[in-house]
FIDOTOR-387249 format. One line per field, with one value per residue: residue number from 1; residue in one letter; x, y, z of N, C-alpha, C in turn; chain. Coordinates in Angstrom, 3 decimals. Each point is the difference from the previous one (the first is absolute). Layout:
N
k: c(NUM, ...);
r: c(A, ...);
nX: c(X, ...);
nY: c(Y, ...);
nZ: c(Z, ...);
caX: c(X, ...);
caY: c(Y, ...);
caZ: c(Z, ...);
cX: c(X, ...);
cY: c(Y, ...);
cZ: c(Z, ...);
c: c(A, ...);
# end
This chain:
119
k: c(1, 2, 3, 4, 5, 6, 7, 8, 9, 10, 11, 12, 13, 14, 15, 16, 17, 18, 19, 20, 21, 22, 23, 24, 25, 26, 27, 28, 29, 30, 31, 32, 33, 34, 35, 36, 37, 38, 39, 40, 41, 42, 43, 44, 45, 46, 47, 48, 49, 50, 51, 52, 53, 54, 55, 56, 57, 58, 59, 60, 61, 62, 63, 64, 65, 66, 67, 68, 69, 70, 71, 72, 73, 74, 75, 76, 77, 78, 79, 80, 81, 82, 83, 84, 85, 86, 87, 88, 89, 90, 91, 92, 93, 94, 95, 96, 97, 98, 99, 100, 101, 102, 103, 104, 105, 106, 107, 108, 109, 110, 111, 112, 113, 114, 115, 116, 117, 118, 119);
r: c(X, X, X, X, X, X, X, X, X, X, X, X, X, X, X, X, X, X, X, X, X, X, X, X, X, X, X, X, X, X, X, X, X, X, X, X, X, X, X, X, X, X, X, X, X, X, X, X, X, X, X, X, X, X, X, X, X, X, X, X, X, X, X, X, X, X, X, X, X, X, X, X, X, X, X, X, X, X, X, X, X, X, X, X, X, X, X, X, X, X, X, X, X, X, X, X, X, X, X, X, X, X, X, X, X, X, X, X, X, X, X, X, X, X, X, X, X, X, X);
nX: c(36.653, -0.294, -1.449, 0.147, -0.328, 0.526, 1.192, 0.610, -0.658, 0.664, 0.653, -0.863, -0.342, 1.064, 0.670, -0.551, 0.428, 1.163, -0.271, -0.076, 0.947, 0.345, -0.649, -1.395, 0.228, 1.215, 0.477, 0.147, 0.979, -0.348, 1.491, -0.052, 0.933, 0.063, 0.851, -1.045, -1.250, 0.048, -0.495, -1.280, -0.906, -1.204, -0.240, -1.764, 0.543, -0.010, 0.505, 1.206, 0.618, 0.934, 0.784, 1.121, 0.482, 1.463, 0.931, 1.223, -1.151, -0.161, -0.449, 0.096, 0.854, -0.596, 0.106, -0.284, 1.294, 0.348, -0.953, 1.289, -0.446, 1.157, 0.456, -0.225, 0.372, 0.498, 0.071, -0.155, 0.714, 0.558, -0.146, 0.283, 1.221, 0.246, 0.051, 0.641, 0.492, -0.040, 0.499, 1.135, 1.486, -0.517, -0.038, 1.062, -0.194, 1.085, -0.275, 1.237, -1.127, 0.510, 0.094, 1.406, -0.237, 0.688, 0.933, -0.602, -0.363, 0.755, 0.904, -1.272, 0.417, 0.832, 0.170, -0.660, 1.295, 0.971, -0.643, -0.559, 0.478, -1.128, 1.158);
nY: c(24.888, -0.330, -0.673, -1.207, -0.171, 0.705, -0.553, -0.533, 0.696, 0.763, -1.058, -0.771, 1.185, 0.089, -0.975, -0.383, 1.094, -0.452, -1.106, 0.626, 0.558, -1.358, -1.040, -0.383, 0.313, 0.057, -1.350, -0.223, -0.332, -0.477, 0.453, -1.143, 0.538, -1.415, 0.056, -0.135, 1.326, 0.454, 1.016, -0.087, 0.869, 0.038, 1.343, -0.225, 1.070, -0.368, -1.406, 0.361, -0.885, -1.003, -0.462, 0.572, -0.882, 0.147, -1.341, 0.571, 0.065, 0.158, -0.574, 1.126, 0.520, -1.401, 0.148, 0.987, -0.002, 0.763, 0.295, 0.666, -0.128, 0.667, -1.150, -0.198, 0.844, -0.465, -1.363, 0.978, 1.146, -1.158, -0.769, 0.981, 0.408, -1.148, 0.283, 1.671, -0.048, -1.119, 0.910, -0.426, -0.161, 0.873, 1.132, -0.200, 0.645, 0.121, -0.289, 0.495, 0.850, -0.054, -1.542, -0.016, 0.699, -0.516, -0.872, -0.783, 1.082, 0.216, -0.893, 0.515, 1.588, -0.334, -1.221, 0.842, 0.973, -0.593, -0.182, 1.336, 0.496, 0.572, 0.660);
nZ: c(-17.003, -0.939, 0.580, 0.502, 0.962, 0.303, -1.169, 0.496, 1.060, 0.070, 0.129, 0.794, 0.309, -0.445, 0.377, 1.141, 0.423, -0.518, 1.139, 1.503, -1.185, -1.011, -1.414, -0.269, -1.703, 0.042, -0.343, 1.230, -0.295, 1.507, 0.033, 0.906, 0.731, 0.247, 1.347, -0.306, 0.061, -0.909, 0.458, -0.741, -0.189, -0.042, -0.236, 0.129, -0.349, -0.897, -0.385, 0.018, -0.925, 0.560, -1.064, 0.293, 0.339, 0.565, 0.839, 0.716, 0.614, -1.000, -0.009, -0.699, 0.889, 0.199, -1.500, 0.783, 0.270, -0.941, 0.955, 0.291, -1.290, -0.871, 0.372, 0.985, -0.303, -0.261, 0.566, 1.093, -0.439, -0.149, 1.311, 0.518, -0.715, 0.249, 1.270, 0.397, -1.201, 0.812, 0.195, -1.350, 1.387, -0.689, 0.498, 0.215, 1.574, -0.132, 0.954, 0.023, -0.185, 1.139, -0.984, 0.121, -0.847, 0.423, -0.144, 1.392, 0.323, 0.158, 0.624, 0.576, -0.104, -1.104, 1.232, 1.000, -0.289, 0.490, 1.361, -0.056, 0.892, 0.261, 0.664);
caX: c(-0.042, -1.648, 0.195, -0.715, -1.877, -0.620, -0.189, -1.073, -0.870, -0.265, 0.003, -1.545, -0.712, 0.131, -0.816, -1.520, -0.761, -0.314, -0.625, -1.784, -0.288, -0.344, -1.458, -0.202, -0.676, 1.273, -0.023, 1.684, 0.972, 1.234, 1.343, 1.259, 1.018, 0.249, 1.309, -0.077, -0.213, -0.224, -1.476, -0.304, -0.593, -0.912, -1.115, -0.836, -0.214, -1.550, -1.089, 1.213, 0.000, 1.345, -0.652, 0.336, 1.800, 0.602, 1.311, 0.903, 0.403, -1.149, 0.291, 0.900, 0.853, 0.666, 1.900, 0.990, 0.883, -0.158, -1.427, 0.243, 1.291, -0.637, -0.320, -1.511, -0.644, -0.225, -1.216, -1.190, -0.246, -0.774, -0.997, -0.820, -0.372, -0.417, -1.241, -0.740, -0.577, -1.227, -0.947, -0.878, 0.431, 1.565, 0.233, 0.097, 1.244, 0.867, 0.310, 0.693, -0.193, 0.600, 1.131, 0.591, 0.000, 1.655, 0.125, -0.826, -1.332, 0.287, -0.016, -0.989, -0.849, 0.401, -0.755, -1.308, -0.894, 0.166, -1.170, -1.180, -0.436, 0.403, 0.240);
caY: c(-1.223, -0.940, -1.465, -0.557, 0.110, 1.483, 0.274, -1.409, 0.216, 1.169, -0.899, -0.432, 1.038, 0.434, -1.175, -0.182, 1.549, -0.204, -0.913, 0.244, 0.821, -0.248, -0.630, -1.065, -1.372, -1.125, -0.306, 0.091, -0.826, 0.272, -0.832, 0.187, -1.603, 0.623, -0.811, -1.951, -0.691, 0.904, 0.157, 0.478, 0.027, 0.693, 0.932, 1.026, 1.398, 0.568, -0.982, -0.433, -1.712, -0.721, -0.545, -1.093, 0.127, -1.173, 0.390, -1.250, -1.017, -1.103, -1.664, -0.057, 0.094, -1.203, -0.807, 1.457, -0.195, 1.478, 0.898, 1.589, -0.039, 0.145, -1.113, 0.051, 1.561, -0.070, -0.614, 0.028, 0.619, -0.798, -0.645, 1.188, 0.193, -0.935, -0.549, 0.908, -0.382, -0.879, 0.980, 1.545, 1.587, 0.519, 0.897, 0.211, 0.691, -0.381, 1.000, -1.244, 0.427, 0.275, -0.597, 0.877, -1.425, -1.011, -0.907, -0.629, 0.769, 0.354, -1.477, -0.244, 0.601, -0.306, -1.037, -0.104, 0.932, -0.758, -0.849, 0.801, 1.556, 1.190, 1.358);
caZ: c(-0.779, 0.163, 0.636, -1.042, 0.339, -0.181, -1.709, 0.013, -0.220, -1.203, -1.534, -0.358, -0.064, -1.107, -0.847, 0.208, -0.904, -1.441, -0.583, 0.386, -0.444, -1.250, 0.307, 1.159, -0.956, 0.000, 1.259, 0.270, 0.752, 1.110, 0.213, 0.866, 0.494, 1.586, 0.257, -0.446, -1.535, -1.062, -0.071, -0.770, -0.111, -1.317, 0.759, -0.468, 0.863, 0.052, 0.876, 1.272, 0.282, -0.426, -1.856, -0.049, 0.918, -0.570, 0.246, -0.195, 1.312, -1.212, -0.656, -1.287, 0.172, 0.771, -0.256, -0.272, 1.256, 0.908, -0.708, 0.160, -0.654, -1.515, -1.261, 0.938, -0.224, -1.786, -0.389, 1.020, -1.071, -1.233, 0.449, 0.119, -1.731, -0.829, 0.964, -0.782, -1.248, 0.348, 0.500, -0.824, 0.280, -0.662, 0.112, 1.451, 0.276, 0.829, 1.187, 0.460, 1.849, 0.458, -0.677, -1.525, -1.261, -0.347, 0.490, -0.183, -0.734, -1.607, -0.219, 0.170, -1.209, -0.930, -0.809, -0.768, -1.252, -1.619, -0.645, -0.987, 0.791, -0.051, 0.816);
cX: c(-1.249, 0.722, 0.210, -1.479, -0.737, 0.277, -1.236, -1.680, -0.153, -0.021, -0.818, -0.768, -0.005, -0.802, -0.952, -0.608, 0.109, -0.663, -2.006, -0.072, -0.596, -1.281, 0.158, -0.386, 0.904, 0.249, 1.189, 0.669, 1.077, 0.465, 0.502, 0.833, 0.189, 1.110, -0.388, -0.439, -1.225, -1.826, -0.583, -1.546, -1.238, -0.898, -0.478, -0.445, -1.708, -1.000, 0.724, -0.327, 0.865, -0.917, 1.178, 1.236, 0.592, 1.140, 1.010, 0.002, -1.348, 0.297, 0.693, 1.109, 0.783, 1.764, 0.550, 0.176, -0.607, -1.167, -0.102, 1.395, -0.343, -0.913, -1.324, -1.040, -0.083, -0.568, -1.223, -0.787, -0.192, -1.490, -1.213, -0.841, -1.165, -1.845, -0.767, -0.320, -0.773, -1.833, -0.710, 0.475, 1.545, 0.037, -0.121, 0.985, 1.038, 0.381, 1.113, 0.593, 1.463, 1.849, 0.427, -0.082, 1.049, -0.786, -1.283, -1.256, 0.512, -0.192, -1.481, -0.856, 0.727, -0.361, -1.644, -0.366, 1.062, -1.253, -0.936, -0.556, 0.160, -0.437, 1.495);
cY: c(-0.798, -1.118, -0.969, -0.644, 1.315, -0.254, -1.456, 0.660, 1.280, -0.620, -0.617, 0.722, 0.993, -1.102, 0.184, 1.195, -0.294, -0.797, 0.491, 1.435, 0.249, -0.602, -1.013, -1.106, -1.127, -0.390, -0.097, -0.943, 0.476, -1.442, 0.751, -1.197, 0.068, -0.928, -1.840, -0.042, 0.976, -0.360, 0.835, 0.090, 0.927, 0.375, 0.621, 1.194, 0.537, -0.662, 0.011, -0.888, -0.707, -0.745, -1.884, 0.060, -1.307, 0.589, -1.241, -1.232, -1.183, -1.121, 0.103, 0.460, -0.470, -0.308, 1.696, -0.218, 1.670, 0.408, 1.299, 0.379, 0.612, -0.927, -0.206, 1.310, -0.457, -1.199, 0.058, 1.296, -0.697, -0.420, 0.997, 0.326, -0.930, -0.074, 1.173, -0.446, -1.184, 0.611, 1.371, 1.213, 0.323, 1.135, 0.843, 1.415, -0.704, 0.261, -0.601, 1.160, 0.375, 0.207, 1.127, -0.787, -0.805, -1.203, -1.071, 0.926, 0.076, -1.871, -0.576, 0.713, -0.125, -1.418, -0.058, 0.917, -1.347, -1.131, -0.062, 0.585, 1.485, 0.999, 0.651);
cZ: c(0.381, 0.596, -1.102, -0.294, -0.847, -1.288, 0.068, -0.565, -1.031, -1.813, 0.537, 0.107, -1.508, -1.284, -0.167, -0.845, -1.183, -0.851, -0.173, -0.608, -0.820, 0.007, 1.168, -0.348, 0.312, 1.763, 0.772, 0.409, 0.244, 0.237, 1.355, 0.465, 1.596, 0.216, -0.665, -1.563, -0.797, -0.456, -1.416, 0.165, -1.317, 1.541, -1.246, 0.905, -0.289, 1.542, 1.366, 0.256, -0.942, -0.800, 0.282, 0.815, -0.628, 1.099, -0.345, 1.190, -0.701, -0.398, -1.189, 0.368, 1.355, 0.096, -0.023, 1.583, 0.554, -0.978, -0.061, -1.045, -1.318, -1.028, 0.772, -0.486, -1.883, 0.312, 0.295, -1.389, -1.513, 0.278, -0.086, -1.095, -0.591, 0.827, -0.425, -1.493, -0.047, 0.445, -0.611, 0.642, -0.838, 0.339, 1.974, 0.345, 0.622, 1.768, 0.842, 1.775, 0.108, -0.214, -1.285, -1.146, -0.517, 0.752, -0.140, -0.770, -1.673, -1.038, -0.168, -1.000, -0.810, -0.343, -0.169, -1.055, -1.254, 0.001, -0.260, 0.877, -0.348, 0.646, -0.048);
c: c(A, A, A, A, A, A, A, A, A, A, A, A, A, A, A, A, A, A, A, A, A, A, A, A, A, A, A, A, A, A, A, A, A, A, A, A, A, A, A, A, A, A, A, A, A, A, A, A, A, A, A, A, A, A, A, A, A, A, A, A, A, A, A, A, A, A, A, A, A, A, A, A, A, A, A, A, A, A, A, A, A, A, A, A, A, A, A, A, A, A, A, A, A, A, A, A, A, A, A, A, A, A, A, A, A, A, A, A, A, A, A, A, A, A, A, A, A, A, A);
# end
């Protein structure tokens, strides 16, 4: 029986391949969460260099009692949405590393693809 470390890393490793498999035109955002509060970020792989970040420990999300939560992962994924299309980026990969897709990852890519994302 696997660890759980050991699937840990074989689903970000798998990710990752699928993601650096494809072009290198689109850029990526990685989502992760840690025990306080839900990180996002835009990497350009060509240049290896972060485009933009955003988390939940931000001045916009002051009045959320818990910053590690679903409704935290969909607004932090509206915000996203909206800062990428300020910017002329619509078209990104998703990399949500390590995490299965339910829950907070899933809450997060569904509200930025309803707010004009796409991957």
């Amino acid at each position: 029986m696997l660890s759980k470390k050991l699937k840990h890393i074989r689903r970000k490793e798998r990710t990752r391949f699928k993601l650096k498999s494809g072009n290198l035109d689109r850029l990526r955002l990685c989502f992760y969460t840690s025990n306080k509060y839900i990180y996002g970020q835009v990497i350009d792989e060509s240049k290896r260099m972060t485009i933009t970040s955003l988390a939940t420990y931000d001045k916009d999300f002051k009045d959320f009692k818990n910053k590690n939560n679903i409704k935290a992962a969909e607004l932090l994924g509206e915000k996203f949405a909206k800062m990428l299309l300020d910017r002329k980026i619509k078209d990104v990969y998703f990399d949500r590393g390590r995490l299965k897709y339910h829950g907070k990852a899933k809450a997060f890519a569904d509200s930025a693809r309803k707010n004009g994302l796409n991957f």
